[in-house]
Each structure stands twice: as C-alpha cells, then as structure tokens.
N, CA and C atoms of all chains as a GROMACS GRO file, in nm:
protein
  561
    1UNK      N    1   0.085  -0.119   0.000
    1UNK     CA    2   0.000   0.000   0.000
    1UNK      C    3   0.089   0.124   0.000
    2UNK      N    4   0.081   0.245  -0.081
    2UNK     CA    5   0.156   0.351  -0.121
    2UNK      C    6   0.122   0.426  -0.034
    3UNK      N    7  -0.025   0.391   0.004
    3UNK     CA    8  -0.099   0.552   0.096
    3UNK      C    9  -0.086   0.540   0.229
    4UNK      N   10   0.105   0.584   0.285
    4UNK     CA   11   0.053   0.606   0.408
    4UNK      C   12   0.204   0.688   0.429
    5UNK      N   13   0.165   0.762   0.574
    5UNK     CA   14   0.276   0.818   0.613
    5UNK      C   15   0.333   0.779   0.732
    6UNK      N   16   0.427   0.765   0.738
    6UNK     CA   17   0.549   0.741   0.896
    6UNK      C   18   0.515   0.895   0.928
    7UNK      N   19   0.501   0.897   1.058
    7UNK     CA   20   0.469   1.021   1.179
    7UNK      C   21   0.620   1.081   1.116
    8UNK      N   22   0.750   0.996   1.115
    8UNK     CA   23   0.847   1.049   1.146
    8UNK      C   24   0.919   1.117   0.991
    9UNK      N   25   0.843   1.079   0.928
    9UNK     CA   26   0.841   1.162   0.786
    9UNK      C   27   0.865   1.255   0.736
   10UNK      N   28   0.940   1.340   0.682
   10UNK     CA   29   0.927   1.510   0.592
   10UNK      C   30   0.848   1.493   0.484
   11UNK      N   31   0.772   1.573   0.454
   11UNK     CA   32   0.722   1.563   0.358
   11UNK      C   33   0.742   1.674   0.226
   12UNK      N   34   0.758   1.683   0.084
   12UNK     CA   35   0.801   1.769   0.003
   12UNK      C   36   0.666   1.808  -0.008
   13UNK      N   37   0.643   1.936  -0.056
   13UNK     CA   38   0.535   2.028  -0.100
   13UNK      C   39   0.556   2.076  -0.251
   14UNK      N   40   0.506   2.049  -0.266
   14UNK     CA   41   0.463   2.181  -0.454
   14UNK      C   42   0.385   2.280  -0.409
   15UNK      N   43   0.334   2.359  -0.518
   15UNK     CA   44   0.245   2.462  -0.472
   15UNK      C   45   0.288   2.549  -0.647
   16UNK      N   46   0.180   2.490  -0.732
   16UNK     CA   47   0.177   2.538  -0.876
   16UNK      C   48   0.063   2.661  -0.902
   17UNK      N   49   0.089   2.771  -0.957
   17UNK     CA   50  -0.007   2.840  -0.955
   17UNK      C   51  -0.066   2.872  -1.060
   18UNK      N   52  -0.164   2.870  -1.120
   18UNK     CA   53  -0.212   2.830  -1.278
   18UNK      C   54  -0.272   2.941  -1.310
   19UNK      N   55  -0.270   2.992  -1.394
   19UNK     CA   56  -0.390   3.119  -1.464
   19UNK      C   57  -0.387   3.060  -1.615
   20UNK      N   58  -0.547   3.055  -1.652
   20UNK     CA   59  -0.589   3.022  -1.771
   20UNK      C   60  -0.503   2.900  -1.835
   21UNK      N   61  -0.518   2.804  -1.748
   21UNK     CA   62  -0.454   2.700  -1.767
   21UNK      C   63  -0.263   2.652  -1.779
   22UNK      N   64  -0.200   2.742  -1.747
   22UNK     CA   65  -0.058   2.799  -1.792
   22UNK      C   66   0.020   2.852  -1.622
   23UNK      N   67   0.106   2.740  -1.650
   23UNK     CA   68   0.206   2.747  -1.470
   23UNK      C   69   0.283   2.871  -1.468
   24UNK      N   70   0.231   2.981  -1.350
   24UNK     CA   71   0.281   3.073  -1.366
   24UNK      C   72   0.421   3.081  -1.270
   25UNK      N   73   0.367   3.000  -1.160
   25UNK     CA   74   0.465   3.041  -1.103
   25UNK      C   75   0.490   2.904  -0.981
   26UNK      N   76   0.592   2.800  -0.961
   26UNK     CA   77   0.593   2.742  -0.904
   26UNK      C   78   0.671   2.691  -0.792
   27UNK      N   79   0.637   2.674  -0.654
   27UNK     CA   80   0.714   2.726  -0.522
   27UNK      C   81   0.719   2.580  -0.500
   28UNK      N   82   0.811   2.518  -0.411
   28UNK     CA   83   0.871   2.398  -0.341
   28UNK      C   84   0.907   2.419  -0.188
   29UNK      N   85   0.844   2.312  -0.098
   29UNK     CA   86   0.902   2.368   0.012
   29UNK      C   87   0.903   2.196   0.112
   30UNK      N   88   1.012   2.190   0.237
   30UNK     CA   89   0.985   2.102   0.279
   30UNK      C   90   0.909   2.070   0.404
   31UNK      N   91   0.822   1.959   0.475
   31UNK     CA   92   0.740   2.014   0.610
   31UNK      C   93   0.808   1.916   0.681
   32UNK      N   94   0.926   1.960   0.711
   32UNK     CA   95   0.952   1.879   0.842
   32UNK      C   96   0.893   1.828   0.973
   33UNK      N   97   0.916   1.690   0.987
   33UNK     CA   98   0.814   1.637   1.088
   33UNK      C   99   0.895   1.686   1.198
   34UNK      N  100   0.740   1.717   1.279
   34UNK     CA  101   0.754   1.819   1.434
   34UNK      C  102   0.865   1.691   1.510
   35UNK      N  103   0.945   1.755   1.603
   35UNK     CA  104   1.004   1.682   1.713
   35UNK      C  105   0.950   1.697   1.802
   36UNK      N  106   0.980   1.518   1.866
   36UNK     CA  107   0.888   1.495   2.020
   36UNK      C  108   0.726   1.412   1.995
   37UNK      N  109   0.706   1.402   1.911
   37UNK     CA  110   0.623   1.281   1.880
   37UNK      C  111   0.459   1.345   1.880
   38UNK      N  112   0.373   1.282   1.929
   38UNK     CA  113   0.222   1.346   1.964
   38UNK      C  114   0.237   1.424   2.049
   39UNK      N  115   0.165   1.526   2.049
   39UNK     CA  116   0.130   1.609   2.138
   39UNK      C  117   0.244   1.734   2.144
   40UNK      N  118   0.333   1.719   2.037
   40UNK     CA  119   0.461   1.843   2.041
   40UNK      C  120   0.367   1.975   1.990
   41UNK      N  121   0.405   2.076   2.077
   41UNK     CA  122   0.375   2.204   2.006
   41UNK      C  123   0.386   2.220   1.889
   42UNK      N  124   0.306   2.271   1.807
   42UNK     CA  125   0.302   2.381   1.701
   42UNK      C  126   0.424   2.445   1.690
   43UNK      N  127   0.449   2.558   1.784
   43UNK     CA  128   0.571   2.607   1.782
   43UNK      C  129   0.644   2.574   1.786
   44UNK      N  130   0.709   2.429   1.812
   44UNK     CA  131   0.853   2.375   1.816
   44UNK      C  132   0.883   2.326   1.670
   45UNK      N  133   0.760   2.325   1.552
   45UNK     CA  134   0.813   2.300   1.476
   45UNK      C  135   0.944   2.376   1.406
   46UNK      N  136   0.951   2.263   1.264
   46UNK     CA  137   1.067   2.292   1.182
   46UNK      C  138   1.010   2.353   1.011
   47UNK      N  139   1.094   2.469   1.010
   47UNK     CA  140   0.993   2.518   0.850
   47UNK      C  141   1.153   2.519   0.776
   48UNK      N  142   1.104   2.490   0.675
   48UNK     CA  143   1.223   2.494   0.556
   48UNK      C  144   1.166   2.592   0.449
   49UNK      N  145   1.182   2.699   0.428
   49UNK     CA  146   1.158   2.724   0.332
   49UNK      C  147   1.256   2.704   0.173
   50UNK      N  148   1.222   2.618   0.119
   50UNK     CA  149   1.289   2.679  -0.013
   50UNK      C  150   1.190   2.738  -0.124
   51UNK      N  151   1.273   2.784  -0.206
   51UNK     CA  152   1.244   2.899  -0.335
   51UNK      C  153   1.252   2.837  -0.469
   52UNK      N  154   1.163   2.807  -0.547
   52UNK     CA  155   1.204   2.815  -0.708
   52UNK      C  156   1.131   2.912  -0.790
   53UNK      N  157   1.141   2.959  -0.850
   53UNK     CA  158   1.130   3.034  -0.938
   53UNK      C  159   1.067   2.956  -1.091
   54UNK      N  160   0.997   3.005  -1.165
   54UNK     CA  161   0.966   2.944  -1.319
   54UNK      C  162   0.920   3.064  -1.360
   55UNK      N  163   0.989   3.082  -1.455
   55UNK     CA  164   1.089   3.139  -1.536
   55UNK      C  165   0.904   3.192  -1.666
   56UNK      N  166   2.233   2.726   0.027
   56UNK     CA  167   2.129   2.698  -0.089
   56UNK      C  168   1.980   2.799  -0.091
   57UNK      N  169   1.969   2.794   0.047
   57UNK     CA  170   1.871   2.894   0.084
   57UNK      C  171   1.863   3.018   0.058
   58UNK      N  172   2.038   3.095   0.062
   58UNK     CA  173   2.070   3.186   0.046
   58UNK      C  174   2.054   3.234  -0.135
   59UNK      N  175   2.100   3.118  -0.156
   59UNK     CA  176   2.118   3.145  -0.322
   59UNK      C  177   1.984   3.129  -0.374
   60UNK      N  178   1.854   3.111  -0.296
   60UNK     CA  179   1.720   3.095  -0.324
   60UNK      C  180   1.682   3.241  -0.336
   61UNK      N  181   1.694   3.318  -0.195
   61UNK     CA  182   1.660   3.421  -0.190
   61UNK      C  183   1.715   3.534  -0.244
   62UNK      N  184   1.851   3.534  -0.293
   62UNK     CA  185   1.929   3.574  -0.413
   62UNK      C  186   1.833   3.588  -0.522
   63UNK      N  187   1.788   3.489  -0.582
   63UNK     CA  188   1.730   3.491  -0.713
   63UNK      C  189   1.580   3.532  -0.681
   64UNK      N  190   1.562   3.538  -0.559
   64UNK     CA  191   1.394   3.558  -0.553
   64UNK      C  192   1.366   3.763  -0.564
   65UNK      N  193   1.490   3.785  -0.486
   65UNK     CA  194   1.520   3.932  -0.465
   65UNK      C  195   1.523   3.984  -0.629
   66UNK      N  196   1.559   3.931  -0.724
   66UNK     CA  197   1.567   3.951  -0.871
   66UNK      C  198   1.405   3.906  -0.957
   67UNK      N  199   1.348   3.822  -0.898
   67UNK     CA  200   1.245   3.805  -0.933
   67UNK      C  201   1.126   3.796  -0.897
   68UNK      N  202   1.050   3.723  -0.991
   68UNK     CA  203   0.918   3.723  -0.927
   68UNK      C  204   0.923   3.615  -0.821
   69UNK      N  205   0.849   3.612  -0.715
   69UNK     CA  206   0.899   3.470  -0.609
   69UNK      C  207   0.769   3.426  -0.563
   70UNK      N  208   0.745   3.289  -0.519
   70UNK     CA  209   0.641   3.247  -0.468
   70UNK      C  210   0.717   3.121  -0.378
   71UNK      N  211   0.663   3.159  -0.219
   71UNK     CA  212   0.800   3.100  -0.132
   71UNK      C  213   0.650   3.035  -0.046
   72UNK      N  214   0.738   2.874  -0.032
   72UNK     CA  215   0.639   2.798   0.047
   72UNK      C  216   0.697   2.733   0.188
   73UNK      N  217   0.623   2.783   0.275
   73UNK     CA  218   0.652   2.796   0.398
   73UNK      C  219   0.565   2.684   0.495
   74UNK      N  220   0.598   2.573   0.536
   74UNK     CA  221   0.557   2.454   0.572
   74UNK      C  222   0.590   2.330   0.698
   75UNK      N  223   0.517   2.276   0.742
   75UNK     CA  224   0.579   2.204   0.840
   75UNK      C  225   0.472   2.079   0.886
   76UNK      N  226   0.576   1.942   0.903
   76UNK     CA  227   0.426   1.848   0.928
   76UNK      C  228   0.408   1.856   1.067
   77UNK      N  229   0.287   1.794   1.056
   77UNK     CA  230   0.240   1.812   1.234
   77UNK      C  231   0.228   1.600   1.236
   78UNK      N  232   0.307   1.596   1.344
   78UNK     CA  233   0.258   1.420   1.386
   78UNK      C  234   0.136   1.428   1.424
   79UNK      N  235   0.074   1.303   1.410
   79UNK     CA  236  -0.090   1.264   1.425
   79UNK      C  237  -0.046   1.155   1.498
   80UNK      N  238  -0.165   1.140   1.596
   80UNK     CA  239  -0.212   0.942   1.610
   80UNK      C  240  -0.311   0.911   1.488
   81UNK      N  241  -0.266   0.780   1.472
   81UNK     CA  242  -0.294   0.684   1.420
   81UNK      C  243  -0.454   0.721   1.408
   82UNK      N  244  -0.472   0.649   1.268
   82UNK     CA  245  -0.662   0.685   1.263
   82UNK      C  246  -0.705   0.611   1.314
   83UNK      N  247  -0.850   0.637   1.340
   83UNK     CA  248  -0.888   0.575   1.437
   83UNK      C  249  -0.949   0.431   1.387
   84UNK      N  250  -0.987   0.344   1.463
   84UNK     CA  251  -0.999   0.188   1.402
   84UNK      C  252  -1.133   0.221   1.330
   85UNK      N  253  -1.143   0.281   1.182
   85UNK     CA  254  -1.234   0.289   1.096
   85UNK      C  255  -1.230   0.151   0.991
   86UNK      N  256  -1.295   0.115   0.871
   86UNK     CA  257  -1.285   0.010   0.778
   86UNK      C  258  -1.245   0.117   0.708
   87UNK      N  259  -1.171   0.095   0.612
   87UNK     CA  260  -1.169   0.155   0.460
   87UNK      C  261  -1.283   0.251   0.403
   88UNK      N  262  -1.418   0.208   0.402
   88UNK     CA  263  -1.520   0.259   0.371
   88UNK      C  264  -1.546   0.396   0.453
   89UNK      N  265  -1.493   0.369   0.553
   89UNK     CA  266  -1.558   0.468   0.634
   89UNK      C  267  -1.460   0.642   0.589
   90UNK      N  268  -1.330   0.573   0.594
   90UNK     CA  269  -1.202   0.664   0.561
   90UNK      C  270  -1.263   0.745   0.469
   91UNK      N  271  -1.303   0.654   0.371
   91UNK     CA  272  -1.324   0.711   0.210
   91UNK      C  273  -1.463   0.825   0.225
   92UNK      N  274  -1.498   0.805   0.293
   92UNK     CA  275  -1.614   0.880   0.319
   92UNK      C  276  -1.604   0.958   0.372
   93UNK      N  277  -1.526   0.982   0.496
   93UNK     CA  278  -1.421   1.128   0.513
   93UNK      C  279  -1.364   1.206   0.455
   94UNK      N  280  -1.304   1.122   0.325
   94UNK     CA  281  -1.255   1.236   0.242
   94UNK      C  282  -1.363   1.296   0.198
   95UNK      N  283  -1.439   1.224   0.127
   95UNK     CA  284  -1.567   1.267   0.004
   95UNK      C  285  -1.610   1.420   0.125
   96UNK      N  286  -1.635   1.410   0.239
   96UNK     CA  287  -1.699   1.507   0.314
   96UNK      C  288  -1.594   1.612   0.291
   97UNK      N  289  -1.515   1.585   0.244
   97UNK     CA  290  -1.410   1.682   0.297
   97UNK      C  291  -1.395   1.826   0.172
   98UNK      N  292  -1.454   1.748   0.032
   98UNK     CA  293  -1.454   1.812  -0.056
   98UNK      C  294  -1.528   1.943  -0.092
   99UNK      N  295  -1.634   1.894  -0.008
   99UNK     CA  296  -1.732   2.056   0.007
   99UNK      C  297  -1.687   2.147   0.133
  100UNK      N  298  -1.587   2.118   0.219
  100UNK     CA  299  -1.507   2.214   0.292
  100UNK      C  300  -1.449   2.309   0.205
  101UNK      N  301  -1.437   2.419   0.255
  101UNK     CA  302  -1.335   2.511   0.202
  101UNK      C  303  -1.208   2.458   0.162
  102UNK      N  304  -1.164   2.507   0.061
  102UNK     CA  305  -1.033   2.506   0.025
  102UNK      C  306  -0.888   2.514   0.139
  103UNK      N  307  -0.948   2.608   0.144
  103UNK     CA  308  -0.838   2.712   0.273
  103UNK      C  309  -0.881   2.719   0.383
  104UNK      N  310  -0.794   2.694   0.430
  104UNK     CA  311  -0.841   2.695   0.612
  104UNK      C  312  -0.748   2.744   0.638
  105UNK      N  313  -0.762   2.823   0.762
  105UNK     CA  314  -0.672   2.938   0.860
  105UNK      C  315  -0.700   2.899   1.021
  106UNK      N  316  -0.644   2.802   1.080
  106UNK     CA  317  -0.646   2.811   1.192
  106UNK      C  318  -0.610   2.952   1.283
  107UNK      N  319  -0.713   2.957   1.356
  107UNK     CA  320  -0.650   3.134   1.444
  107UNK      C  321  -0.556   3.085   1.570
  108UNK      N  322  -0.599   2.937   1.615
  108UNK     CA  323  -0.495   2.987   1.728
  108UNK      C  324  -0.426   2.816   1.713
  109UNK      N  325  -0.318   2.815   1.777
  109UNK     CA  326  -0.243   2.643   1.782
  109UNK      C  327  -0.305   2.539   1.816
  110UNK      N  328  -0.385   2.596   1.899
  110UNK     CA  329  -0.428   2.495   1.995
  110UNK      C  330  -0.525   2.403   1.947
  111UNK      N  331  -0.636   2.495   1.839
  111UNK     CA  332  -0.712   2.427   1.745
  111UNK      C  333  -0.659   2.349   1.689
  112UNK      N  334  -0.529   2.376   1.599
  112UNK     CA  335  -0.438   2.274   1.515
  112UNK      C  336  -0.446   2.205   1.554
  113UNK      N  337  -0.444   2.167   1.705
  113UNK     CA  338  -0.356   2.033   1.754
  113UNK      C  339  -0.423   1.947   1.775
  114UNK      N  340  -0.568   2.022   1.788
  114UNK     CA  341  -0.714   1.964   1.814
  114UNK      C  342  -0.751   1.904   1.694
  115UNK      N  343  -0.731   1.909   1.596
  115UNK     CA  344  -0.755   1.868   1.499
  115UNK      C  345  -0.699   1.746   1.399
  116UNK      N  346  -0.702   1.722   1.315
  116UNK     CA  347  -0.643   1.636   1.217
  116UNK      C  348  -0.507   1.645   1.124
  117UNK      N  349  -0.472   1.799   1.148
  117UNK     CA  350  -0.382   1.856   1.081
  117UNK      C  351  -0.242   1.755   1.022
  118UNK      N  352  -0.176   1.785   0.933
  118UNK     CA  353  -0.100   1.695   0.870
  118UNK      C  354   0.009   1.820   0.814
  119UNK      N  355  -0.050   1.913   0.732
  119UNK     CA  356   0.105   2.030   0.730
  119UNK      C  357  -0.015   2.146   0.760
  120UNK      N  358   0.054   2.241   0.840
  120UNK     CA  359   0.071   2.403   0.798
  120UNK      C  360   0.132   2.421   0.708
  121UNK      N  361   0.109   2.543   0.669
  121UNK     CA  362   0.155   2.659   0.602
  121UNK      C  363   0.141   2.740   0.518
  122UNK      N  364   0.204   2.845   0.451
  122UNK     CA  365   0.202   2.972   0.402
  122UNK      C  366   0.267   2.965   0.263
  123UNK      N  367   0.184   3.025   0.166
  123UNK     CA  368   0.215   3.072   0.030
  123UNK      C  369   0.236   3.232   0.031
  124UNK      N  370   0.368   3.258  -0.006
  124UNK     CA  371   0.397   3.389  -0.004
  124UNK      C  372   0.381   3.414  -0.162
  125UNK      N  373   0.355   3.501  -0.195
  125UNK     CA  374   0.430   3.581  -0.316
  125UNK      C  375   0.416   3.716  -0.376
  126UNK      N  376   0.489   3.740  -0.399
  126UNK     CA  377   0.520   3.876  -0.416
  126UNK      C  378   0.463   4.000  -0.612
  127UNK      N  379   0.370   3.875  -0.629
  127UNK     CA  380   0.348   3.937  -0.763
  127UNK      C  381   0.200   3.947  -0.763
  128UNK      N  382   0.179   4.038  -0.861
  128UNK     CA  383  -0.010   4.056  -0.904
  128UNK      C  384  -0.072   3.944  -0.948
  129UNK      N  385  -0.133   3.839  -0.881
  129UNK     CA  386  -0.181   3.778  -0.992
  129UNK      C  387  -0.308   3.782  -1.007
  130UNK      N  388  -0.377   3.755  -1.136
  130UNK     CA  389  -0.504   3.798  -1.230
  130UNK      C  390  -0.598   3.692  -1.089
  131UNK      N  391  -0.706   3.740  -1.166
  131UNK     CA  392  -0.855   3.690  -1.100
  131UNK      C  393  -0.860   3.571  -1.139
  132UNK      N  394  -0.856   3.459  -1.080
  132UNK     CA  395  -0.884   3.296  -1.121
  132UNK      C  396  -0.763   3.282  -1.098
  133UNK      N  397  -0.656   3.295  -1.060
  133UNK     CA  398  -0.539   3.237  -1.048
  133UNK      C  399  -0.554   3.142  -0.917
  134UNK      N  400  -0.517   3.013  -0.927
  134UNK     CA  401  -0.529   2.894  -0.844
  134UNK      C  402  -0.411   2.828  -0.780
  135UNK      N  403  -0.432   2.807  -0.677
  135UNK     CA  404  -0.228   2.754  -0.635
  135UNK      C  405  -0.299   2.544  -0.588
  136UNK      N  406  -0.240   2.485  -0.692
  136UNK     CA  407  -0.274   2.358  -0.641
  136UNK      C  408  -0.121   2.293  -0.552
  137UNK      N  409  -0.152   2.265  -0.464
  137UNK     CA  410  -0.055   2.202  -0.333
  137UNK      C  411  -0.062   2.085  -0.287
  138UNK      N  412   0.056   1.991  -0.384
  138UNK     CA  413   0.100   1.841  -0.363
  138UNK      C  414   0.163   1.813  -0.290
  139UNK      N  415   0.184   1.721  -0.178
  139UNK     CA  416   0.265   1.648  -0.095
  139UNK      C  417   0.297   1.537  -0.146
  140UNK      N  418   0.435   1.458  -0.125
  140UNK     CA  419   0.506   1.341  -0.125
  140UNK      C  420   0.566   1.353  -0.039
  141UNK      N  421   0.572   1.196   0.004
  141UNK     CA  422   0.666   1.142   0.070
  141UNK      C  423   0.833   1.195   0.075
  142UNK      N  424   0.944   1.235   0.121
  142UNK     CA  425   1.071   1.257   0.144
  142UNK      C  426   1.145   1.063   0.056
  143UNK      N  427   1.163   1.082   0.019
  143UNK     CA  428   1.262   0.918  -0.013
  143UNK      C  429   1.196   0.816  -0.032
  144UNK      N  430   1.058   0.811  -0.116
  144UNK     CA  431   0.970   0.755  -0.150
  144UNK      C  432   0.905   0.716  -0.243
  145UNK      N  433   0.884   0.656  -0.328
  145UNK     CA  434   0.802   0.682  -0.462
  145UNK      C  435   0.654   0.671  -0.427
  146UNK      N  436   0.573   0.762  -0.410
  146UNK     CA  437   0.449   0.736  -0.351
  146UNK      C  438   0.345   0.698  -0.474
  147UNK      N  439   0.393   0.682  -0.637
  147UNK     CA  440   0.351   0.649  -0.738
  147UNK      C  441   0.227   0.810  -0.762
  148UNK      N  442   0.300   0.973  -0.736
  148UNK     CA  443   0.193   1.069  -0.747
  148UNK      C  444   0.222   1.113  -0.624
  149UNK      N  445   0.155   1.232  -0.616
  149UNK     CA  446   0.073   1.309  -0.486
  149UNK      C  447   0.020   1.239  -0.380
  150UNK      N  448   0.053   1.243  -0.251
  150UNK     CA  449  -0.038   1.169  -0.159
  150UNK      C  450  -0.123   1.256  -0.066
  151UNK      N  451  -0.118   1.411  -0.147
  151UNK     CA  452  -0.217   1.469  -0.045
  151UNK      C  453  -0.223   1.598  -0.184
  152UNK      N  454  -0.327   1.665  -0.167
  152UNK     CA  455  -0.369   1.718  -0.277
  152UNK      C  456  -0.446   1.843  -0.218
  153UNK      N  457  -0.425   1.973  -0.249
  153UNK     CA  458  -0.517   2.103  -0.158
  153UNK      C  459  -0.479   2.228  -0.319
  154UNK      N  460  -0.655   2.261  -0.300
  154UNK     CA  461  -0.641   2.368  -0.434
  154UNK      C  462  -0.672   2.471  -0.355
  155UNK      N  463  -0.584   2.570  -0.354
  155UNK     CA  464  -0.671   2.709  -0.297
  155UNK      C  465  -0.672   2.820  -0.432
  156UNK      N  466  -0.846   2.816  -0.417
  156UNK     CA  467  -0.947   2.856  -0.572
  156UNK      C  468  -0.852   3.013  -0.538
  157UNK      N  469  -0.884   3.151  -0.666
  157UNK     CA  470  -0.840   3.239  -0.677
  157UNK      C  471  -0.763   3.299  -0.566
  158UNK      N  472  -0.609   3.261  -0.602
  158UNK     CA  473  -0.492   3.291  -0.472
  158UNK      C  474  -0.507   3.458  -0.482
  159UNK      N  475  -0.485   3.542  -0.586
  159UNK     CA  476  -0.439   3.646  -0.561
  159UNK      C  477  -0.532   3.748  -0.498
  160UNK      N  478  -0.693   3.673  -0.483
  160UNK     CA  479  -0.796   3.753  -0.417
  160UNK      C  480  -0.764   3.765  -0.256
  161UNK      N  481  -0.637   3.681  -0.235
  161UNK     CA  482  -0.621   3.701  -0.089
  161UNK      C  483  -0.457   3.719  -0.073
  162UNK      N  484  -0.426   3.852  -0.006
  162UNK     CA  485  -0.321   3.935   0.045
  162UNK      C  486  -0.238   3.803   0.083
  163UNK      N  487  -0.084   3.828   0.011
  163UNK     CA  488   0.009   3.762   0.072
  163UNK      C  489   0.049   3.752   0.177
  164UNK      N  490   0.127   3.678   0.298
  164UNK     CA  491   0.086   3.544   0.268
  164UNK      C  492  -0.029   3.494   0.284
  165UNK      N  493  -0.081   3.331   0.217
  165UNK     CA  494  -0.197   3.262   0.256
  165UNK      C  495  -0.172   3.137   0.348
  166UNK      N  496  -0.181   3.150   0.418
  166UNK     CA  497  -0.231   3.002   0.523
  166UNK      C  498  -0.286   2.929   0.475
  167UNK      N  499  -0.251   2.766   0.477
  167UNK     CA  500  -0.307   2.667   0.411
  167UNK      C  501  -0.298   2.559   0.537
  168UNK      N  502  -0.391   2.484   0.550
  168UNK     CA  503  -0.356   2.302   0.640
  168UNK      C  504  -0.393   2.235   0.531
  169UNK      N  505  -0.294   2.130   0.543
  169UNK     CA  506  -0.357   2.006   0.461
  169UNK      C  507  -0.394   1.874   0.572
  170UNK      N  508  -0.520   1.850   0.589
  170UNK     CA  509  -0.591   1.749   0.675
  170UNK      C  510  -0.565   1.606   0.642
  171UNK      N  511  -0.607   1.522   0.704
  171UNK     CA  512  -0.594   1.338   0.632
  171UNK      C  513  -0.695   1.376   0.548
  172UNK      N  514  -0.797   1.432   0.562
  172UNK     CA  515  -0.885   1.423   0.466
  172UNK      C  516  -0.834   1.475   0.316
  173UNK      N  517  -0.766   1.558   0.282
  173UNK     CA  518  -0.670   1.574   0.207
  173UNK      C  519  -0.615   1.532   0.106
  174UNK      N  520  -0.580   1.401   0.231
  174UNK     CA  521  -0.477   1.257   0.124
  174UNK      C  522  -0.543   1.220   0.045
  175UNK      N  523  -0.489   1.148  -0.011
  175UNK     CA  524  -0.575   1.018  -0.146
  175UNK      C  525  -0.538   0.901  -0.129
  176UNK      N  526  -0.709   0.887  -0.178
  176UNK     CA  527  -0.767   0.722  -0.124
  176UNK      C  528  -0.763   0.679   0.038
  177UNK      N  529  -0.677   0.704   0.112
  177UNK     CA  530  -0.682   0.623   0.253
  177UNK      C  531  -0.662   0.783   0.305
  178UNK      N  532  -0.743   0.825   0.337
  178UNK     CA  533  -0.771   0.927   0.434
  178UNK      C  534  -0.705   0.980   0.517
  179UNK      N  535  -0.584   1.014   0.537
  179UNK     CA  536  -0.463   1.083   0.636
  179UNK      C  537  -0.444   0.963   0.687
  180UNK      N  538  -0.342   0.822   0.629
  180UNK     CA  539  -0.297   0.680   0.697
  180UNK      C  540  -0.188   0.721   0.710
  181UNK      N  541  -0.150   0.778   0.861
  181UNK     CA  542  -0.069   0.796   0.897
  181UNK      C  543  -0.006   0.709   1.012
  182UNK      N  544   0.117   0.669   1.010
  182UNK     CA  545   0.129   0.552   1.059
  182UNK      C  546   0.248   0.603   1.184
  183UNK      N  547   0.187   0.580   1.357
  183UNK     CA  548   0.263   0.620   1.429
  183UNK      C  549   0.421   0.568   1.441
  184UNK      N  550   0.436   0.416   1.458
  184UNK     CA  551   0.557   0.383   1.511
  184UNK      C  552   0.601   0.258   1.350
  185UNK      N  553   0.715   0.304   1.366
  185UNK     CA  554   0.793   0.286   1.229
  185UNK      C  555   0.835   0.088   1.238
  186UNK      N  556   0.804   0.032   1.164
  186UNK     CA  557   0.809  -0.116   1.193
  186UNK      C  558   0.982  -0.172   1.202
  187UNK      N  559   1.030  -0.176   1.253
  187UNK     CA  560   1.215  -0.224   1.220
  187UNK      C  561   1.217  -0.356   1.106
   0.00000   0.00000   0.00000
C-alpha cells in the first residue's frame, strides 16, 4: 500500500499556480516532521523554506 | 542553498512555500469505507483553512501548515494547487492534494492546512511507530 505516512516523515510540498490553464509560477518547500512525537507544540516546529522560481 | 534561493527571488518574481508536518495518532480503528467517506466530506469544505490559534491545530487532524507567499499581481482565477510526497519515497503521485481557488484575491501570505482528509484514497494513513 503507497498511501501512508510514517509520523516520522518530511514531507516535500509543490504549490503550482495556474492562470488560464498555464504554470505561472511554481514554489517547493519542505514540512519537516515536528520533534517529540504526539502532542509536540506547534511552535517547536521545523519550517524549511525553499524557493524556485519558473521562469 | 537557501541563500542562493533568496538571491534569485530578490531579482524576481517569487512564490515561497513555507511549511511544516504536524505528527498525528494513528486513525482511528475505521474500515476503509468509512475513511473514504471522510474524504468525500471533505470536498465541500473550504479550500483554505486558517487556523486562528495552535491549539485548534492540535485539536484537529492537521498533517502540514503553512504559508504561500508571493510577491506578484496575480489575475482573478489564479489557483495555487498544493502536492505532498513522501521525502525518499516513490508514492507512485501526490499523496495529499489542496487547491486554494483564486490565490491572488487574498493578500500575501496565505495560510493553508492540509488534513488526512486531504490525502488520497486512505484518508490521512498515517502511521505512528515505524516497523524495524
């Protein structure tokens, strides 16, 4: 089975933004899994931002 | 690398995604059927959701935060669709899927969660403790 996630996982993001059918502009980013298991704050997470650009 | 991101973003147009997973317990002892039927509900929810405070998050189902920045005009109907995969995985596609309908009608940045309901086919199967 493909559909599942480990808690302890990162996960990659896209985020394509389309007008009139045509990729204008498309961002990548990673969601690092929170440390400390269930029940970890919100705030202790981890943000990655990265940047791409299309051109 | 980061640096040399924001290098080129300072030169251009940029759209910066800002993100983080949240651990879950385990779903709850549903059948398959039932999962699937969570999602289906899930489709006439809003797109976008904005939690106001953490605490809700935590209360909830949540799977990622976060924020779509960007820094350009965009036209009326412009749509930001937001895929998740797995890190070191071939998940055969997307395993979580979030459209937020006309982005530029709402002031940069946008807040996004992506829920189990979210995922595809098995409903946020998120799996607590890792098998050795």
């Amino acid at each position: 089975m493909a559909d599942f996630v480990w808690l302890d996982q990162d996960l990659f993001l896209k985020a394509d933004v389309v007008v009139n059918g045509k990729t204008v502009l498309v961002g990548r980013g990673k969601a690092k899994a929170v440390e400390g298991g269930e029940g970890a704050p919100l705030a202790s997470r981890h943000t990655k931002p990265l940047l791409e650009v299309k051109p | 690398m980061l640096a040399s991101s924001c290098a080129r973003a300072a030169a251009s147009r940029t759209l910066v995604l800002l993100c983080s997973a949240v651990p879950q317990s385990p779903p709850p002892a549903l059948g398959r059927r039932a999962l699937l039927h969570g999602a289906a509900a899930a489709v006439a929810a809003p797109a976008l959701t904005v939690f106001p405070t953490v605490a809700a998050a935590e209360a909830s189902d949540v799977v990622v935060v976060g924020q779509v920045k960007y820094d350009v005009k965009l036209p009326p109907g412009a749509t930001a669709t937001i895929t998740g995969r797995v890190v070191g995985r071939n998940s055969n596609g997307p395993l979580a899927t979030l459209v937020i309908p006309d982005l530029g009608a709402t002031p940069s940045p946008v807040d996004f969660v992506i829920t189990r309901a979210d995922m595809r086919e098995v409903a946020g199967w998120l799996v607590r403790v890792r098998a050795s």
